[in-house]
N, C-alpha and C positions, 0 to 999 in steps of 0.2 A: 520174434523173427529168428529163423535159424542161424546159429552160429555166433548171431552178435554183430556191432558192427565191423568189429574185423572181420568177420568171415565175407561180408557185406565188400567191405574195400576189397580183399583180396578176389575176389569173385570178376569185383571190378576190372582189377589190375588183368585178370587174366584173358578178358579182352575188349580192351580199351578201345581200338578200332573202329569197331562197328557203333560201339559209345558214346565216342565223339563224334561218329557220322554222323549218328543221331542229333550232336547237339549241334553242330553246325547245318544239317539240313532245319532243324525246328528254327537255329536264327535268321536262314535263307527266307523262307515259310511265313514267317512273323514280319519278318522286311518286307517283303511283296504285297502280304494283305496291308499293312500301316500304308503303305506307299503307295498302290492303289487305293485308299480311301483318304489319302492326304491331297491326292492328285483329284479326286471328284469333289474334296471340300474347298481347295484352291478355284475348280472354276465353276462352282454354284459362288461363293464372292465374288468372283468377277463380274458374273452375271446378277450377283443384287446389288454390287453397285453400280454397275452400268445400268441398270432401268432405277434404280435410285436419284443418277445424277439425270437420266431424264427428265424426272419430274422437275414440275417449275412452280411459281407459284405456292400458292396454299395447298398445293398436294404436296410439296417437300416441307411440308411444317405444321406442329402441333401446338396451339395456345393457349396455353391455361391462364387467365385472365381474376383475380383478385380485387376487392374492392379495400377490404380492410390490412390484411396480410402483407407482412413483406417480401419483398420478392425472393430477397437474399436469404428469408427464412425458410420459405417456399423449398428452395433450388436444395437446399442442402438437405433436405428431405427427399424430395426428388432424388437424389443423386444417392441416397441409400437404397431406395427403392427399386432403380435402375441396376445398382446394385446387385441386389438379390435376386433380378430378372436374370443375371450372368450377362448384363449389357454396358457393365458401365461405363467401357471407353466409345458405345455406338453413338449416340448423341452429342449433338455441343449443345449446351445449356447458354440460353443470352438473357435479360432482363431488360423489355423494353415497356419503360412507364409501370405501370403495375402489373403487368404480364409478365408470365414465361414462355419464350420461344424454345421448343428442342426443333433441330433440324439434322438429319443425319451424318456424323464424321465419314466420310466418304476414303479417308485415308485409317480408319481402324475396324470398322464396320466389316463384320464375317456373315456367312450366310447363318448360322448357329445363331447368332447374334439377331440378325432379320426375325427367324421361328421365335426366338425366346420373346424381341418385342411386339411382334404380332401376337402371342400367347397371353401377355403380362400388359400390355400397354394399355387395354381398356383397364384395369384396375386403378391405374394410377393416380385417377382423379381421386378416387373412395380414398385411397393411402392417403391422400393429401387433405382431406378433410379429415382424415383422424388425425393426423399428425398437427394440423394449424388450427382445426375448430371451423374452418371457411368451404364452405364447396365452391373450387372456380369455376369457371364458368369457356365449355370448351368447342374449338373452333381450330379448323384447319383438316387437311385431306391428308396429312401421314397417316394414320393408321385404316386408312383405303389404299393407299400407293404398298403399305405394308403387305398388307393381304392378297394384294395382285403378286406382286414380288412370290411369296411363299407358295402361289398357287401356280409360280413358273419352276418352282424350285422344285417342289412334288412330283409335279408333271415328268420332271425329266428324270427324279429319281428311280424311276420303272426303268430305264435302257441301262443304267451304272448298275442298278442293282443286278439286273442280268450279267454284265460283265463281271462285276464282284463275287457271284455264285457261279461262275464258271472257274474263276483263278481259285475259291474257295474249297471247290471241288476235289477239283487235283492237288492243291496244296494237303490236303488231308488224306488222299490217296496216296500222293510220297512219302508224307511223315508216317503214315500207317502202316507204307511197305518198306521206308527205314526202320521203325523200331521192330518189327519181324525179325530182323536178321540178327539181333543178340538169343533172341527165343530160340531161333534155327540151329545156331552154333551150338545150345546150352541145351537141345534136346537130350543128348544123349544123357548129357548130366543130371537134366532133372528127373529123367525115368531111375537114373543110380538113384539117388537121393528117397525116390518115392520109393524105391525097394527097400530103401533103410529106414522106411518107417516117417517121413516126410509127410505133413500133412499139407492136401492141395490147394488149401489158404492159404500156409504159410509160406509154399513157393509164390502165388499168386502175387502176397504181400509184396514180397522180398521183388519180385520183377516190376510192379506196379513202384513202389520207392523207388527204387534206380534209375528207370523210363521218367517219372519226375524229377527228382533232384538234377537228372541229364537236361532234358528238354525243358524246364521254368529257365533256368539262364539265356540256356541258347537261345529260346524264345525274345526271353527280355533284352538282350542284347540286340537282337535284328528288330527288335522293335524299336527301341531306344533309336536306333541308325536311320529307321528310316523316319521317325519323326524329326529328326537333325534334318534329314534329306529334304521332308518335307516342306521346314521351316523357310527353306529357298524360295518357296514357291509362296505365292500372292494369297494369305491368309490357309495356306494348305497344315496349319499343323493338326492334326487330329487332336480329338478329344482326348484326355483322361481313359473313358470309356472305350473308345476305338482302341488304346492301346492296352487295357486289362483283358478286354475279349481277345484280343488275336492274341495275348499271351494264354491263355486261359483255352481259348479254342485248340492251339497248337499242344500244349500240354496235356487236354483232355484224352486228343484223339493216342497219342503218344502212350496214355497213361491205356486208356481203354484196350488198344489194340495189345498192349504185351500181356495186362492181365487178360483179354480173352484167351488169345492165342497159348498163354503158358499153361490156364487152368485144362484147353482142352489137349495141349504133349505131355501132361503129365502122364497120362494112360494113355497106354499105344488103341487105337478102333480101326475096325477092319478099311478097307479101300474102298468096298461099296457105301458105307455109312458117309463118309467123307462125300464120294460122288452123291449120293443121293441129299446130302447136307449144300453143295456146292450148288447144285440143280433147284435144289428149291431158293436158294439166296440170287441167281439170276430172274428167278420165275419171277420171286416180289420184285425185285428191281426193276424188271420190266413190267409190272400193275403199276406199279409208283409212277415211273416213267412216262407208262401212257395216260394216268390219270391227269401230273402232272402237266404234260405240253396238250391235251385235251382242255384244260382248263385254260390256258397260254392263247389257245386257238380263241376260245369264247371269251376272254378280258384282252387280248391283242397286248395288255401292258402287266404286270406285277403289281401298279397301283391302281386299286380297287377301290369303290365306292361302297361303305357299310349302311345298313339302315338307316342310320341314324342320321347320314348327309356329312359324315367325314373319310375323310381317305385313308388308308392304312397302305400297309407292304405287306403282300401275298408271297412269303417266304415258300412256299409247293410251287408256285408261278415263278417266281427267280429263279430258281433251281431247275425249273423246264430242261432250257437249251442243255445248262452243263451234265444233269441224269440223261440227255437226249447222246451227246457224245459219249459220256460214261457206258451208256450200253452198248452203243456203238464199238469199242474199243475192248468191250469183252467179248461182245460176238466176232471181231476180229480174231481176237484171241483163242476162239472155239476152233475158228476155221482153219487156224493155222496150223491145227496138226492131221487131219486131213488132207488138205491141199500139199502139206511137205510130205505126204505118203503118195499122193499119187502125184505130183510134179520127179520122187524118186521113182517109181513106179517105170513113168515114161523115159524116165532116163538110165535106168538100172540097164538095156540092154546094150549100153558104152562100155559098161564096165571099169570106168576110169573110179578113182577113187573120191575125185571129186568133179561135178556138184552131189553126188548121190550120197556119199558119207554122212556131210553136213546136213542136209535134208531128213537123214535119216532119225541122227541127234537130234534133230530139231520136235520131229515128229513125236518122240519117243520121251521127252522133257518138257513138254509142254509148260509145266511152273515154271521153268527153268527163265522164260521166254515172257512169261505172263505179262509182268512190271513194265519191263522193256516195249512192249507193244503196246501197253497201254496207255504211257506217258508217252509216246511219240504220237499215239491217234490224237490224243488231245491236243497233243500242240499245234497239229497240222490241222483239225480241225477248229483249233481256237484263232489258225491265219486265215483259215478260209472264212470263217463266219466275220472276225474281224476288218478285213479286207474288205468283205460284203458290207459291210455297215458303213463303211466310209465311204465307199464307191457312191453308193445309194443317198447318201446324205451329201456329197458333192454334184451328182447330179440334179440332186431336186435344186440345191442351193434357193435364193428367194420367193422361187416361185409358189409354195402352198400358200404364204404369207399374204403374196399377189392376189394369189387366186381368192382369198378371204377377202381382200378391198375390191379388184375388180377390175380397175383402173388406175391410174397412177394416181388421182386423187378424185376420192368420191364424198361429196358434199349430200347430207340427207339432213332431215328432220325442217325442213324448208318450212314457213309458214303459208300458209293460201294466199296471204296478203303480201307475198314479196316472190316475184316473179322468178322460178327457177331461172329462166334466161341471162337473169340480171346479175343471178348469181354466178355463172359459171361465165360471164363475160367479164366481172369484176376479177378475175385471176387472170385474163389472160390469156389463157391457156393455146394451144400450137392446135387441139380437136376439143371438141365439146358435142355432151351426148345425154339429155332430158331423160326419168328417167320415174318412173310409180311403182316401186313394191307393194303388191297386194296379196290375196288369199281366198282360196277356194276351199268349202267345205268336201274335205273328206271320209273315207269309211271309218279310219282310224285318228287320222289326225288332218291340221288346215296343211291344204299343197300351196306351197311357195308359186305365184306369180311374177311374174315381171315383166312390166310392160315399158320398152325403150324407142327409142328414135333409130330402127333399124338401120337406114339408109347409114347411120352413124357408127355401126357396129364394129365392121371393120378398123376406125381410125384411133375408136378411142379402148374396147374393150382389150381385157386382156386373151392369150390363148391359152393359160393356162399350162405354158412351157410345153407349148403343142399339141397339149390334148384335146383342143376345139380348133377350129376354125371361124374367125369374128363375121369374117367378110364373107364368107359363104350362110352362115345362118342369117347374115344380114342381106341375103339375095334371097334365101328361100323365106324371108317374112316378106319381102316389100310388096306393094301390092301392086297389082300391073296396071299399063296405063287404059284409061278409061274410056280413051276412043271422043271425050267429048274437050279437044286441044284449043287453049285459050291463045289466041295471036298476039294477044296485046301484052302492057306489062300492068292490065290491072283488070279485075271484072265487078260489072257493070250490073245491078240491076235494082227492080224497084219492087217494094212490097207495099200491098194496098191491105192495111188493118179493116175490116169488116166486122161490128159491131154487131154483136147479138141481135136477137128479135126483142123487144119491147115486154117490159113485165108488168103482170096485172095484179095487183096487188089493192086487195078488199075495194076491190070495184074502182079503184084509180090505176091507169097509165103512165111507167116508167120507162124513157126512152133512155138504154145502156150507151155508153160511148164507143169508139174502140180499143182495143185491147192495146195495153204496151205488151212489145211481144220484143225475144231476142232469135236471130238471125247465123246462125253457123253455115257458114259455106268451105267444105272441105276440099283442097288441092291436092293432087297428088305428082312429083316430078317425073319425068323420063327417069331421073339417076334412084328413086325409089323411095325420096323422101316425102313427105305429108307436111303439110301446113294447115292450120283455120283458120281462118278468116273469120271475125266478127263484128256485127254491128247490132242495135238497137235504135226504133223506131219512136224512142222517148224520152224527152230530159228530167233530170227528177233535179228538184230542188228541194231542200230542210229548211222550213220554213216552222216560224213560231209564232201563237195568236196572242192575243192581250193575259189569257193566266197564266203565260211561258211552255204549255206546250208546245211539243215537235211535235210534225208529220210532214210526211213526205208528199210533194206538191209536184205531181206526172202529169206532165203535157205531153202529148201521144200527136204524133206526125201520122194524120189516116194516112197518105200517101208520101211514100218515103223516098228516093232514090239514094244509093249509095254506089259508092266508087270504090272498091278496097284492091288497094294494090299489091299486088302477088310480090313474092320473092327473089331478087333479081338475081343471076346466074344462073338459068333452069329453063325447061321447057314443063310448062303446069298443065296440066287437063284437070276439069271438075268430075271429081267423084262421089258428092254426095252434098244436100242442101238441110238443113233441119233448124226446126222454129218451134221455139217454147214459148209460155208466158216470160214476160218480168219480173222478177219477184215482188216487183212493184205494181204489177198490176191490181188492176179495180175492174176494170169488167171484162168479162168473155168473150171469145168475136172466134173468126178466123183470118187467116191470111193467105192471100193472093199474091204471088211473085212470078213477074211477067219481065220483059226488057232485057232478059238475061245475053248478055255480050260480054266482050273483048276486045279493047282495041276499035271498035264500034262494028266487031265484028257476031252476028247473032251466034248464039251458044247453042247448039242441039239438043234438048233438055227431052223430047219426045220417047226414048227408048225409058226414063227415069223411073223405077217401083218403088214403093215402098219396102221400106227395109222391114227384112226380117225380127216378128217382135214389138213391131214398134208402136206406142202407145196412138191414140188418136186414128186419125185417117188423112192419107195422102189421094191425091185424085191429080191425074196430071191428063194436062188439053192440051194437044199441039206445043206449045211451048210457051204454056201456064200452069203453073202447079198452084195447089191448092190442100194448105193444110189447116186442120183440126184439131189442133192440139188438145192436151188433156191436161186438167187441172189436177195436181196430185203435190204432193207431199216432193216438195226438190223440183221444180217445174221439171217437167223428163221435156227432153225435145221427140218431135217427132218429125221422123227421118225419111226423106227419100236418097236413091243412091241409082248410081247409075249402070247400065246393064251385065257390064261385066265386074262387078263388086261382088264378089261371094258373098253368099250366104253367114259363110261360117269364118271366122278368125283362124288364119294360119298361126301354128304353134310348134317351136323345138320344143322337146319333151328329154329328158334324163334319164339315160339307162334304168336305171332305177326305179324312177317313179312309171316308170312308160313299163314296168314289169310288173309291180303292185297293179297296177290296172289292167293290166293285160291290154296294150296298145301297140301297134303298129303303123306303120308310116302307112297313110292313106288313111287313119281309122279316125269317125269324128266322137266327141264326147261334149257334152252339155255339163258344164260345172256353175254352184252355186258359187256366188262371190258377195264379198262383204264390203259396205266401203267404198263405191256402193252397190246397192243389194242390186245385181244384175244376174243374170242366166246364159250368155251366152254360147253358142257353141264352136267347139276348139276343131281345127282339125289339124292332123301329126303330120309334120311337112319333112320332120329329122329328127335323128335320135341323137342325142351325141351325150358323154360320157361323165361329163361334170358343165356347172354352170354358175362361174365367173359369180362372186357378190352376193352369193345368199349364204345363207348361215351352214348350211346342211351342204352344196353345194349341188342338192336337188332343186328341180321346181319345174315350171312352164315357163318360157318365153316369148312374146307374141311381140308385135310391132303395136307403140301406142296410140298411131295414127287407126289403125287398122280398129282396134279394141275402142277406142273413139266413136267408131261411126257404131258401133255395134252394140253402145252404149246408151241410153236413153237418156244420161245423166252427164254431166264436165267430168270429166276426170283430167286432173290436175296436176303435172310432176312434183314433186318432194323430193325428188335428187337429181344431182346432177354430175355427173361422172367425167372426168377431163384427164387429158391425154399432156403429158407437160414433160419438158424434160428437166425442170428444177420443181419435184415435186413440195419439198419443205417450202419455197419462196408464194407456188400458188396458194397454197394451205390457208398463209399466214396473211396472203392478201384480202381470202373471202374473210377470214375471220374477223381482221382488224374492219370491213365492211359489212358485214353481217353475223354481228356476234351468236344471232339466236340459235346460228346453223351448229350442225357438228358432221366436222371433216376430220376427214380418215387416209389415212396415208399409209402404205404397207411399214411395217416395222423390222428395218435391216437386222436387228437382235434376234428377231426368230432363228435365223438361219445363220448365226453365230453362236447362239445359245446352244441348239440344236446340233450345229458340229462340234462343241465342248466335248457331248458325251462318246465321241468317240474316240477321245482319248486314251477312257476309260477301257474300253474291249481293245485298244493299241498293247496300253499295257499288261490286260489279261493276256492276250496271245504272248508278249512278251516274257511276261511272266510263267504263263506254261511251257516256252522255250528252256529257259535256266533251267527251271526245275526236272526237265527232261533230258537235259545235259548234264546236269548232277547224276542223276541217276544211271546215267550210259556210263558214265566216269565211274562210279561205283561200281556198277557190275563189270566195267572192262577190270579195274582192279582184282587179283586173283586169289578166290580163298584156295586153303591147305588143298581141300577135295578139286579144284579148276588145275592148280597147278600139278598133281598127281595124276590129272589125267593127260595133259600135256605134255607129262615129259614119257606115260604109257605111251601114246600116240607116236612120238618122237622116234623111238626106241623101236618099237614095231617095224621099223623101216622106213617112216615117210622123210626122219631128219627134222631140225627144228624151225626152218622154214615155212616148210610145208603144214607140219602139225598149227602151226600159227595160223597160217592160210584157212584150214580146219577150220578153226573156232571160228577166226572174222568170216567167213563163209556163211556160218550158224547163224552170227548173230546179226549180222547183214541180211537173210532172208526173215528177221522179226524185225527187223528195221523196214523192210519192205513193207511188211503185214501190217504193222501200223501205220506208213504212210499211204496205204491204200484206203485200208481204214478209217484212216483220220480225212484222207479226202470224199467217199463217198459220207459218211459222218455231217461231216462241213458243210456240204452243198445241200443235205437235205436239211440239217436245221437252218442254217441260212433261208432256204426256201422258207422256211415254217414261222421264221421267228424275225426275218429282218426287216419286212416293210412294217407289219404290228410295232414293231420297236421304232422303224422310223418314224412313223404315224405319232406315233407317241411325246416322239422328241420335242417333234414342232408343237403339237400338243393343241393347233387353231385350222390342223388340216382336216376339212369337210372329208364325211364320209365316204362319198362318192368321188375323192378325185384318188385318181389310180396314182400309186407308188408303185412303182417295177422294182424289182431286183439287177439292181448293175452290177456290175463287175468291171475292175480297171486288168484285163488278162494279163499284160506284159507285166504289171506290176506285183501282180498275185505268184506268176510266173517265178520271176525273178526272188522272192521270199522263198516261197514253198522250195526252191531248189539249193539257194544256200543254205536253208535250216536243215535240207536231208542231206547235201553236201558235208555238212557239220556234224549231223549224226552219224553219217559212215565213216569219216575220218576216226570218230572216236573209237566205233565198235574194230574198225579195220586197224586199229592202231595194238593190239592184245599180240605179245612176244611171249615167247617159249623161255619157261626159265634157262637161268646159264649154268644150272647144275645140276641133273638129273638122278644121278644117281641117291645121292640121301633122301629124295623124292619117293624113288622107289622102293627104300630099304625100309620106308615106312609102312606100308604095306603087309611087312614079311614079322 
């Protein structure tokens, strides 16, 4: 090293200043990253013990069960094991009988804690058989409750990480552009030095040591403080690790920036090489730039999925938004010396001294000004983008969550053998709404169906926090009335089974009986609801012969009459009649159904067709129809309907999927369906934008009634979807009566989880404020060469008012440049980056439901104007020294 380390201290000594700025910016620096990352480890805990204490049950508990072993042997191995996971105050250990219970300590449990025993917890069985010699034997839903937890903790890692690569950003760009200014002062010295024979290591060295020994303390200090900071907060202390890197990160950049900058002022290089050196470092910044937020665009989050079906952190994708301002705030910077040429330009023919003076300066120093604009765009962009995040994440508040359930509690997985009706009246509920998820074969993949109780649409679905309309899509499904209006409160008629012809069989005569056959009579309301009607023409009894077989023992009514009573609060007409076999049937016939009334009023059955499709043959007389059904696999019924029945099943379709298929409102489409195999065809009644309860929040919507008649086969509800306003009490009612269901209730944590991370970008902008005000404060501070020209300026004539007015003028119009900057900046990554990041948060929002970009103005307003308030104060606050003259004799 030259000189030794005295020459080292004295070097020091001779300016301390800019030395210590450094080390008090790198503690600044190191405080803000620890502290934004103490504050996103603070509420990812919160958030795994709140869906921790959720759980209930065998999903809050893991039980390793022993036959031989003792338990207390067990636990104490256990608890080394936990141990070395880095968990061992997450668990409480109990001993019950010859088991071990662990269940989570919900008062020491970190989200660190969550990952490690999600990572280490399947192991624990294998530890425990080497250790005791026993494999126990294991049982319980913790390490599924685990894995969901970690897979919420992920998920929202993508929006913190973006906040965190934003404050990271600029934190690196002020410590870069503090340690600068020892290099700046010591140019002049280090070209003496190189003239005497200096070699450009050994400067390099010698600045590279000092820039460290400066910045590891200060670093370690503001790290230290704000881990103390953090410790306040609900499991927010940062890692070991969190705090060697942001010591380490701050040091690096500290250490890299003096050695570059010293080894390139050792030897003077021309201005073009510079410019052209400058020019190609914005070139890549902007390829990075746009590769980065291009990639940003196509993963919407930072957390990425690898081949292999694990999730990582796309550190290019983090750094998106902040390289997205970062350029932003140099092409500010470009423009600002232009713009001070022709803003003095149009003002030079006043001839006043000022605003054209300062403009002129301004123009003419561009470095001068660099820092200063750059750290104000950032911060003004890091309010506007933050602003935006919270804005957007207060408006959506619970509704994605919603939009995922559908309704306030939606009961699915219903078996055939338990009546959805039964089930959605055992809750309770204030609306209730029947309800068949199906699927149609598509080009690429199966399109989501759904077929519901239209007429019900409006009372029980949701809107999706207005981006559907229930009750209007439940107008364009219903199906209109039928023209054939029942007076009575019940209808009336009689089916005549008709027995095959007689079969010949090797010369003997078998006379067939009649058919047990089953009976659908579909109603439709004035208000646009659907009802069936069913009966059957045959009793079956299970009967056993003397060697204990069963068989079913069908007695068939040739001539049946039925009475089935309609739905009382309604005005019914019939819309459609259909007759299958039994499945119990034994012989083939057809049937004749004649007598058709209401109220003993005759029924107009004469306009009645066969529906489209439909297996068998319909024949209709005056007012006797006559069908033929068809023996097939699922007895299909065969359907007559009445004249004004469409052909085709109305259907709302999803922005989305209605653009994959190229569909338009009016347009019809025949789709395969599974479940069962039917063909019907759809026709597009409405488009709208998302749709309430499916996974994707694409699909088709049709009325069940409707898709019913158009059906050859029962199609059955399997959910049922309710409208309640104590949704936890309905839940708990179908459950404790129909265990085999699973009910689903919106989960209020989405959108508390989800506004956690906006914390995270509070304190980024926050963060970029400080470090922007630091900075203003430093450069208002005046070196030798600021003050020498001040008291020039003074002296000239203007007085030391005036000459002060000068400067704050200057640096008041790069205050401008970057709060311009920083606002157009802001608004367009916000644009680019905030619903992706929203989307993100929730992490259960279906692709097709629209996130907008909100903005709270008044409150955005009111920030952005105190934070320039605060930065013109500081720049406007620069005084003329109080003694000029030794100023200027320096000079001479």
């Amino acid at each position: 090293m030259i000189g030794g380390i005295r020459f080292a201290l004295a070097r020091a000594r001779a300016h301390v200043v800019p030395l210590v700025t450094l080390a008090v910016v790198s503690g600044l620096a190191a405080l803000l990253v620890v502290g934004v990352a103490g504050l996103v480890a603070s509420v990812e805990t919160r958030e795994a013990r709140g869906a921790l204490a959720a759980a209930t049950g065998d999903r809050a508990r893991l039980v390793l069960s022993f036959d031989e072993t003792s338990p207390t042997d067990a636990a104490a191995a256990a608890a080394s094991a936990l141990s070395d996971m880095g968990a061992g105050s997450a668990l409480l250990t109990a001993e019950e009988g010859g088991s071990l219970v662990f269940t989570p300590d919900l008062e020491e449990i970190t989200a660190a804690q969550v990952l490690a025993l999600d990572d280490g917890l399947g192991g624990l069985r294998n530890t425990l058989e080497e250790s005791t010699g026993e494999r126990p034997e294991e049982s319980g839903g913790l390490r599924d409750t685990l894995a969901d937890v970690r897979e919420g903790i992920e998920v929202r890692r993508g929006p913190t990480s973006v906040a965190l690569g934003l404050l990271a950003l600029l934190t690196a760009v002020v410590v870069g552009a503090v340690a600068l200014e020892p290099v700046r002062a010591r140019e002049s010295e280090s070209r003496l030095l190189r003239a005497r024979g200096a070699r450009r290591r050994d400067l390099v060295l010698l600045g590279a040591v000092e820039a460290f020994a400066v910045s590891v303390p200060g670093a370690a200090v503001g790290a230290a403080v704000g881990a103390v900071l953090g410790a306040a907060g609900v499991g927010g202390v940062p890692t070991p690790a969190v705090l060697i890197l942001a010591i380490a990160g701050v040091s690096l950049v500290a250490v890299l920036v003096v050695a570059v900058t010293t080894g390139r002022a050792a030897d003077s290089r021309s201005a073009r090489a510079r410019a052209v050196a400058g020019a190609g470092a914005i070139i890549l910044l902007a390829v990075i730039t746009g590769l980065a937020v291009w990639q940003f665009v196509q993963a919407g989050t930072p957390i990425v999925e690898r081949g292999d079906g694990d999730v990582t952190l796309d550190p290019l994708v983090a750094l998106a938004p902040a390289l997205a301002l970062c350029l932003a705030a140099i092409v500010a910077v470009a423009v600002a010396t232009p713009l001070a040429r022709a803003v003095a330009a149009m003002l030079s023919p006043t001839r006043g001294v000022s605003p054209v003076t300062p403009l002129r300066f301004a123009s003419r120093r561009p470095g001068r000004h660099a820092l200063s604009i750059t750290v104000v765009a950032f911060a003004i962009g890091s309010i506007v983008v933050a602003s935006a995040y919270q804005s957007s994440l207060t408006a959506l508040g619970d509704a994605p969550e919603a939009l995922r359930v559908g309704a306030d509690v939606k009961v699915g997985t219903i078996p055939q053998d338990v009546s959805a009706a039964d089930v959605a009246a055992s809750a309770s509920p204030d609306a209730s709404m029947l309800a068949r998820p199906m699927s149609a074969d598509g080009a690429d993949a199966r399109i989501p169906i759904l077929a519901v109780e239209a007429a019900k649409l409006g009372d029980v679905m949701l809107d999706a926090d207005g981006a559907i309309d229930p009750a209007a899509m439940g107008a364009a499904l219903a199906l209109p009335g039928t023209g054939s209006v029942l007076t009575g409160d019940d209808l009336t008629l009689t089916v005549h089974a008709e027995a095959a012809p007689a079969l010949e069989i090797d010369g003997e005569t078998f006379q067939q009986g009649p058919p047990a056959l089953q009976v659908r009579a579909t109603v439709v309301a004035a208000s646009g609801a659907v009802a069936s009607l069913w009966f059957t023409n045959a009793d079956i009894e299970i009967v056993e012969d003397d060697n204990g077989n069963t068989f079913p023992d069908v007695r068939v009514r040739p001539d049946d009459t039925a009475r089935l009573t309609l739905p009382a609060g309604d005005e019914w007409s019939l819309a459609a009649l259909a007759v299958a076999y039994h499945p119990a049937s034994v012989f083939p016939g057809e049937a004749r159904i004649d007598g058709i009334s209401s109220g003993g009023v005759p029924v107009d059955v004469a306009g009645f067709r066969p529906a489209a499709g439909t297996p068998g043959s319909v024949e209709v007389t005056g007012s006797t129809l006559r069908f033929a059904p068809e023996a097939a696999a699922g007895e299909p019924f065969t359907r007559a309907v009445a004249p004004t029945v469409a052909a085709t099943v109305a259907a709302v379709v999803t922005a989305g999927l209605a653009a994959s298929l190229s569909l338009d409102v009016g347009d019809t489409i025949a789709l395969e369906m599974r479940d069962p195999d039917i063909e019907p065809e759809f026709e597009v009644v409405d488009i709208v934008p998302v749709l309430p309860g499916t996974t994707s929040g694409e699909g088709i919507l049709v009325d069940l009634g409707a898709l019913s008649m158009a059906s050859p086969f029962e199609i059955v509800p399997t959910q049922a979807w309710l409208s309640t306003d104590d949704p936890g009490a309905a839940a708990a009612a179908v459950a404790e009566e129909f265990a085999q269901t699973v009910t689903i209730v919106a989960d209020p944590r989405s959108a508390e989880n989800a506004a956690g991370t906006a914390a995270s970008f509070a304190l980024a902008a926050a963060g970029a404020v400080v470090l922007a005000l630091v900075v203003l404060l430093l450069r208002r501070m005046r070196s030798r060469a600021d003050s020498r020209e001040l008291a020039l300026v003074a002296v000239m004539g203007l007085g030391r008012r005036r000459a002060s007015r000068l400067r704050a003028q200057e640096d008041l119009f790069a205050v401008g440049m970057g709060v311009l900057g920083g606002l157009a900046a802001g608004a367009v990554t916000a644009w680019l980056v905030v619903a992706p990041l929203v989307r993100a948060a929730y992490g259960s929002v279906p692709d097709a439901y629209p996130i907008a970009l909100s903005v709270q103005p008044v409150v955005l307003a009111v920030a952005l104007a105190l934070t320039t308030a605060a930065f013109c104060l500081i720049v406007a606050s620069v005084r003329t020294p109080a003694r000029l003259a030794p100023l200027l004799r320096e000079d001479e």
